[in-house]
C-alpha positions as CSV (number, residue, x, y, z in Angstrom):
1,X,55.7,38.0,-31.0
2,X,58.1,35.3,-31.6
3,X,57.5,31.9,-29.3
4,X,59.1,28.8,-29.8
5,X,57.4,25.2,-28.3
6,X,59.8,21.9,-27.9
7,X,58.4,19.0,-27.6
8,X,61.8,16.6,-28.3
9,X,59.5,13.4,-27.6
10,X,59.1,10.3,-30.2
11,X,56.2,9.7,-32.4
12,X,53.3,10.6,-34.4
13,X,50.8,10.0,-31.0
14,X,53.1,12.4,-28.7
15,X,52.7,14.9,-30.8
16,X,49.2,14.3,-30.8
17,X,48.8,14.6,-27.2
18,X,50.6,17.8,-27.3
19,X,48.3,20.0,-29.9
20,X,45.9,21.6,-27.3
21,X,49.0,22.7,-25.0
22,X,50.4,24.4,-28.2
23,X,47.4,25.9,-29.5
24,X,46.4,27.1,-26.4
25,X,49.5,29.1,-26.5
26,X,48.8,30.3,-30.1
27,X,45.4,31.8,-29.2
28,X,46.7,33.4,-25.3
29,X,49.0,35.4,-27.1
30,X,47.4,35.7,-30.3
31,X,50.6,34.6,-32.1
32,X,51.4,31.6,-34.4
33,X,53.8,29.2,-32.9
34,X,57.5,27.4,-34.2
35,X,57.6,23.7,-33.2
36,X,61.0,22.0,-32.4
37,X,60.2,18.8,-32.8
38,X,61.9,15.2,-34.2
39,X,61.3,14.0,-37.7
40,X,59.2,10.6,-36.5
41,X,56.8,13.0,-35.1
42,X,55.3,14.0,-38.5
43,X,54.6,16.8,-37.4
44,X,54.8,18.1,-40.9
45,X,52.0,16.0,-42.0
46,X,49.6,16.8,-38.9
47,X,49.9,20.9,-39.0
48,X,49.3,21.4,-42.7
49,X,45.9,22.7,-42.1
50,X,46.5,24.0,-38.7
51,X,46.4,27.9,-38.5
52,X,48.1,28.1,-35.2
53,X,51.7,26.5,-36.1
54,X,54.1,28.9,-38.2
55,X,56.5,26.2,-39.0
56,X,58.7,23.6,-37.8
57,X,62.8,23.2,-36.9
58,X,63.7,19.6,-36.9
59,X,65.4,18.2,-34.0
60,X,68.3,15.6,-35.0
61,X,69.0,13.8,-32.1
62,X,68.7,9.7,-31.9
63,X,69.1,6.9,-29.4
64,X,70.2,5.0,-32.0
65,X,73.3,7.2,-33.9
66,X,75.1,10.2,-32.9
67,X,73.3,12.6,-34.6
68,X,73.9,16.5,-35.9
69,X,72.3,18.0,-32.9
70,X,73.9,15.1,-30.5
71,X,76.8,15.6,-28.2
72,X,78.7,19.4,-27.0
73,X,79.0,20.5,-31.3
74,X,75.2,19.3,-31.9
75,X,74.8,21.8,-28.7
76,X,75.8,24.9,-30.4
77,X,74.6,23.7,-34.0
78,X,71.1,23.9,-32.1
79,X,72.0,27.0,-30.2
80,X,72.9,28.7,-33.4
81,X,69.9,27.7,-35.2
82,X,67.5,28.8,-32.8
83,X,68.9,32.6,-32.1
84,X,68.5,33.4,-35.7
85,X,64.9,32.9,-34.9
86,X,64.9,36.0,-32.1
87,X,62.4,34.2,-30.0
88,X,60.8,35.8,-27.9
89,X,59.4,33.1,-25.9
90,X,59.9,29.5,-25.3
91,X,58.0,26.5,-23.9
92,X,59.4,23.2,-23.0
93,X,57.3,20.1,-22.5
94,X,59.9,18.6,-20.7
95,X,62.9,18.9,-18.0
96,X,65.4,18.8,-19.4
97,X,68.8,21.0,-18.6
98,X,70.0,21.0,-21.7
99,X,67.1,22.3,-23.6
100,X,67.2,24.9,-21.1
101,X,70.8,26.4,-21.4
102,X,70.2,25.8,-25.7
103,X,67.6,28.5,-25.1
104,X,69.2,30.7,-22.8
105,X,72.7,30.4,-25.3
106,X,70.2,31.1,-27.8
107,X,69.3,34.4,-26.2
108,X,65.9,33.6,-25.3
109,X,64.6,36.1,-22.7
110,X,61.8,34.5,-21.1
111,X,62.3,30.2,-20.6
112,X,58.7,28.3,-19.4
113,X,59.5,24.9,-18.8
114,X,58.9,21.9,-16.5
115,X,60.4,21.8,-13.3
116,X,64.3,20.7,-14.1
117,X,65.6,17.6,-13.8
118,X,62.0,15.2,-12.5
119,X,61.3,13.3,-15.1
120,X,60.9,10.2,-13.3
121,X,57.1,9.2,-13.3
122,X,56.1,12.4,-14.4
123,X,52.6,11.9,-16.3
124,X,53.0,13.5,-19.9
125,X,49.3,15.3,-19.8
126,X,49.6,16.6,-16.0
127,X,53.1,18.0,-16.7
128,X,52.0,20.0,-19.5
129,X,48.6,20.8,-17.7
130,X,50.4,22.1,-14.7
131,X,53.2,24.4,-16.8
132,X,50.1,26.1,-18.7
133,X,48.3,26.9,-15.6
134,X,51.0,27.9,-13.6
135,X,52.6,30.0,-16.0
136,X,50.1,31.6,-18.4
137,X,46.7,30.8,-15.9
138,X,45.2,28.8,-18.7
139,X,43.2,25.2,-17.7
140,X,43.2,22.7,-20.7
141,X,41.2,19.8,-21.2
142,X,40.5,19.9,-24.8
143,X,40.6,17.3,-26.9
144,X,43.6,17.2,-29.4
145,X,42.1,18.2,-33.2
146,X,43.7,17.7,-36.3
147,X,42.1,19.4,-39.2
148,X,42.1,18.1,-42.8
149,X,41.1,19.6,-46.1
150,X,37.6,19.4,-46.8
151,X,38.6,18.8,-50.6
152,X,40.7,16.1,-49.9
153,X,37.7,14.3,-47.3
154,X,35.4,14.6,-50.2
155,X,37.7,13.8,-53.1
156,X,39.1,10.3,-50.6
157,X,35.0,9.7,-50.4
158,X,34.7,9.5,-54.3
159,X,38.1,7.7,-54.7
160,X,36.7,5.1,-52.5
161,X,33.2,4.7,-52.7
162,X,32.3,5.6,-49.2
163,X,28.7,6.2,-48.4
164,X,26.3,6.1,-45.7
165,X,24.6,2.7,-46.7
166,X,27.7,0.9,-45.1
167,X,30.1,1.4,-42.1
168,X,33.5,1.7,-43.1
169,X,35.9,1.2,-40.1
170,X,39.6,1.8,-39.8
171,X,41.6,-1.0,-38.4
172,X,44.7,0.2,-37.0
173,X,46.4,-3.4,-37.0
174,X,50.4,-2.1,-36.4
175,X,51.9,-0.7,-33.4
176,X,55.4,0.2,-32.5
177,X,56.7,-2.8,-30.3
178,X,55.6,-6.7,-30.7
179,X,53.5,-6.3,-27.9
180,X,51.4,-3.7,-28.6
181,X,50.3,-5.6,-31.9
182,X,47.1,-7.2,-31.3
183,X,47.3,-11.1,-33.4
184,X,45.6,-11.2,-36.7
185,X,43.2,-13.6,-35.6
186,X,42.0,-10.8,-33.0
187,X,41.2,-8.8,-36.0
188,X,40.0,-11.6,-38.4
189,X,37.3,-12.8,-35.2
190,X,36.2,-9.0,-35.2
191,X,35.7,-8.7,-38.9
192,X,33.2,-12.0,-38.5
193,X,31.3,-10.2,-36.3
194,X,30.7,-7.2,-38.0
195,X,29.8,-8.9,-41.2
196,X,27.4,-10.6,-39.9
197,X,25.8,-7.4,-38.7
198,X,26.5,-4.8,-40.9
199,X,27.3,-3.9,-44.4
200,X,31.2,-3.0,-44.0
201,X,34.4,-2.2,-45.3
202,X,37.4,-2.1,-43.7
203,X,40.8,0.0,-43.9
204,X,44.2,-1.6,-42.6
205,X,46.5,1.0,-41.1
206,X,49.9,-0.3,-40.4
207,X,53.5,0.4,-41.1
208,X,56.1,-2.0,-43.3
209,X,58.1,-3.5,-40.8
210,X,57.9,-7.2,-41.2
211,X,56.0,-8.2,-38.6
212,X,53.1,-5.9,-39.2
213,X,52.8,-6.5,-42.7
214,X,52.6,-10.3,-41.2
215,X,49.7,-9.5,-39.7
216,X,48.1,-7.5,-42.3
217,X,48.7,-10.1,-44.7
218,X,47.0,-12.9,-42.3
219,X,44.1,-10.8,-42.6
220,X,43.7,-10.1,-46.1
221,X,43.8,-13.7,-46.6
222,X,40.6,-14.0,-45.0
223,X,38.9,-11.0,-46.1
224,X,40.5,-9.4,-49.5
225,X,37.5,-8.5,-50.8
226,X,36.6,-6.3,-47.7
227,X,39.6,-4.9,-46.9
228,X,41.8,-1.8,-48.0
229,X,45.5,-2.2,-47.1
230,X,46.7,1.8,-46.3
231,X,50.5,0.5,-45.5
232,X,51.9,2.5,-49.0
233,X,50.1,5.6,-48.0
234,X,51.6,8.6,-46.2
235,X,50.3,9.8,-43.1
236,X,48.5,12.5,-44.6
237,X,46.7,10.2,-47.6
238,X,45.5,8.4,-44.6
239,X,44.0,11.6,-42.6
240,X,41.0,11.7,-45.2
241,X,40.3,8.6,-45.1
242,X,39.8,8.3,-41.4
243,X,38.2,11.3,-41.4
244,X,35.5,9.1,-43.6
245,X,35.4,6.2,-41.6
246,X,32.6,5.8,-39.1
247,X,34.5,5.0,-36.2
248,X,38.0,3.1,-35.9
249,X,39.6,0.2,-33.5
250,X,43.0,0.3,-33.0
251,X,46.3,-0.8,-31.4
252,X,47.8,1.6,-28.8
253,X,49.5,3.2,-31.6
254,X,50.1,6.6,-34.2
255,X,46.3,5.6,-35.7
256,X,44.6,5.6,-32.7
257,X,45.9,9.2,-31.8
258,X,45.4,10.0,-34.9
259,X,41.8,8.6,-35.2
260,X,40.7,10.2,-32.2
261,X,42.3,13.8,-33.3
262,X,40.5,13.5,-36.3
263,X,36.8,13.4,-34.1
264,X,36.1,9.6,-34.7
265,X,35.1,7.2,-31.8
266,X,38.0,5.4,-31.3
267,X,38.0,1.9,-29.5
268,X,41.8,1.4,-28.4
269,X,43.2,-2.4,-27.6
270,X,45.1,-1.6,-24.6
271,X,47.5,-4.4,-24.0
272,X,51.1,-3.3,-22.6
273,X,50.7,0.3,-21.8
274,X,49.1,2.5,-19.4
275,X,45.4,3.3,-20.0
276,X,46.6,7.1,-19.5
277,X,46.8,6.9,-23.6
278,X,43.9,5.2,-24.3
279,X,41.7,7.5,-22.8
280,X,43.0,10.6,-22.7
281,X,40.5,12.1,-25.5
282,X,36.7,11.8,-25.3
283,X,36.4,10.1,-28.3
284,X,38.5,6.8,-26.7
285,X,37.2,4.1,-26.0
286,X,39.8,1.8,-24.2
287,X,39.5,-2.4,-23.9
288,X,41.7,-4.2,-21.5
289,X,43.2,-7.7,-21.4
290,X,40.1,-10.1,-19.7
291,X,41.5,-11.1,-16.4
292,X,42.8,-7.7,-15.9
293,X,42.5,-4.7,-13.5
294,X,45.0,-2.2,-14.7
295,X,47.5,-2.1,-17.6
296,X,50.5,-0.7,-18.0
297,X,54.4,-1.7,-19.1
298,X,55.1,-5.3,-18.8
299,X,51.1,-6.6,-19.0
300,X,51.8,-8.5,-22.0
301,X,48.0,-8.9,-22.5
302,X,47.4,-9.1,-26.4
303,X,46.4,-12.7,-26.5
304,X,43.8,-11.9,-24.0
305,X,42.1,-9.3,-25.7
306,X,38.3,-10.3,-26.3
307,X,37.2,-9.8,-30.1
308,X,33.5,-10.1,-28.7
309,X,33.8,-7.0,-26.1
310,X,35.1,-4.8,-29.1
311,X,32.3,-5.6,-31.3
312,X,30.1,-4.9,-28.0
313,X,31.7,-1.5,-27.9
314,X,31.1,-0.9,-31.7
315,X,27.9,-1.5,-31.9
316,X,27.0,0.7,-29.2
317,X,28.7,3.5,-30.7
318,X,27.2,2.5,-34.0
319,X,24.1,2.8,-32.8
């Protein structure tokens, strides 16, 4: 059998979010599954070692550019892609009309897919919940897991000299807006802490835009000789790495997805979005602005975030 999953949203952590839903697919119809998903998902990187993804079809569409699969000739580019395929199924996380007449164009007999045209408010772990159970009678609440080589977690281990006698902890200091990045002097207040209490070393996970590698370079200032920039590596030089770390604090971003999918506690600084994805997995450990009841959109709360209830948070999962 044949089944194709779409899942057309942005970024590493969406995709993240989305692996249970697709594997659970995999294993109730004992077939390997073909992602359509965009490029930024890194998707590629994720599902190298995951046995229940077949491949992946890139989706070229942007928000920024008219793109190949943009507009009514992008329509037909898809639609001709996908029927070489002979799908026999397809899933849609989302609601969209046109996803649903590609599929139908592309001769696909059997189309499961949110209800059309309601994506207003809809929350992006019910919706996919609710299409499972209704259509294939299958209740998931699993925690996403990405799965990494064990060669490559030992070999990272050697490479950097990670061992039980200290606590190495992934920083995940970048984020994809201005105000999801937590300041430097969050992170440099943090480091005190922990140094005073514990052996440690620390990895920085951020991106090169300017502004992160501001804040990364704040730190190292600071703390060179206990920090490990990762902001040259590829996603999937980093996955080993966390993979060693003892647990990881991060900005509501890619890393702290990714953290948590790799099994490690995961404290997320939750400062402009809602808590639904800092929490979602078992191993997350959200902190909100002080003064705060409820984040979301618009909270604006990284200058409030308390350096001394993370390192609360840490040391109880530490010990």
């Amino acid at each position: 059998m044949k089944i194709l999953a779409i899942q057309n949203r942005m970024g590493i952590g969406d995709m993240v979010i989305f692996l249970p839903y697709i594997e659970a697919i995999a294993k109730k119809f004992n077939s390997q599954i073909t992602l359509l998903v965009k490029e930024n998902s890194k998707a590629d990187q994720l599902i190298r070692n995951n046995e229940f993804i077949r491949e992946i079809i890139l989706l070229k569409r942007s928000n920024i550019k008219k793109d190949y699969h943009d507009g009514a000739i992008g329509f037909f580019r898809l639609v001709k892609e996908i029927k070489e395929y002979n799908f026999d199924k397809v899933i849609i996380f989302n609601s969209s009309l046109r996803f649903n007449l590609i599929c139908k164009f592309a001769g696909i007999k059997k189309v499961y897919q949110y209800p059309l045209l309601e994506k207003k408010n809809q929350n992006i772990i019910m919706a996919a919940r609710n299409l499972l159970k209704k259509n294939f009678d299958l209740n998931i609440n699993n925690d996403p897991i990405i799965r990494v080589n064990e060669k490559e977690i030992e070999d990272i281990k050697k490479k950097f000299k990670m061992n039980n006698r200290s606590k190495n902890i992934l920083l995940g200091i970048g984020g994809s807006g201005p105000t999801k990045r937590i300041p430097a002097k969050k992170f440099i207040e943090l480091i005190n802490l922990c140094i005073k209490n514990y052996d440690c070393k620390f990895f920085l996970a951020t991106g090169n835009k300017t502004e992160e590698v501001e804040i990364l370079r704040e730190i190292l200032d600071k703390h060179k000789d206990k920090c490990i920039p990762l902001n040259e590596m590829s996603i999937s030089e980093i996955l080993p790495i966390i993979k060693n770390c003892d647990l990881s604090v991060c900005n509501d971003s890619s890393f702290s997805h990714l953290s948590a999918g790799l099994g490690k506690s995961t404290i997320v600084l939750m400062a402009d979005t809602p808590l639904l994805y800092g929490s979602y997995s078992s191993k997350m450990h959200p902190i909100i602005p002080d003064g705060i009841d409820e984040v979301s959109h618009g909270t604006n709360g990284k200058e409030l975030i308390n350096p001394n209830k993370i390192f609360e948070k840490l040391t109880k999962i530490l010990s």
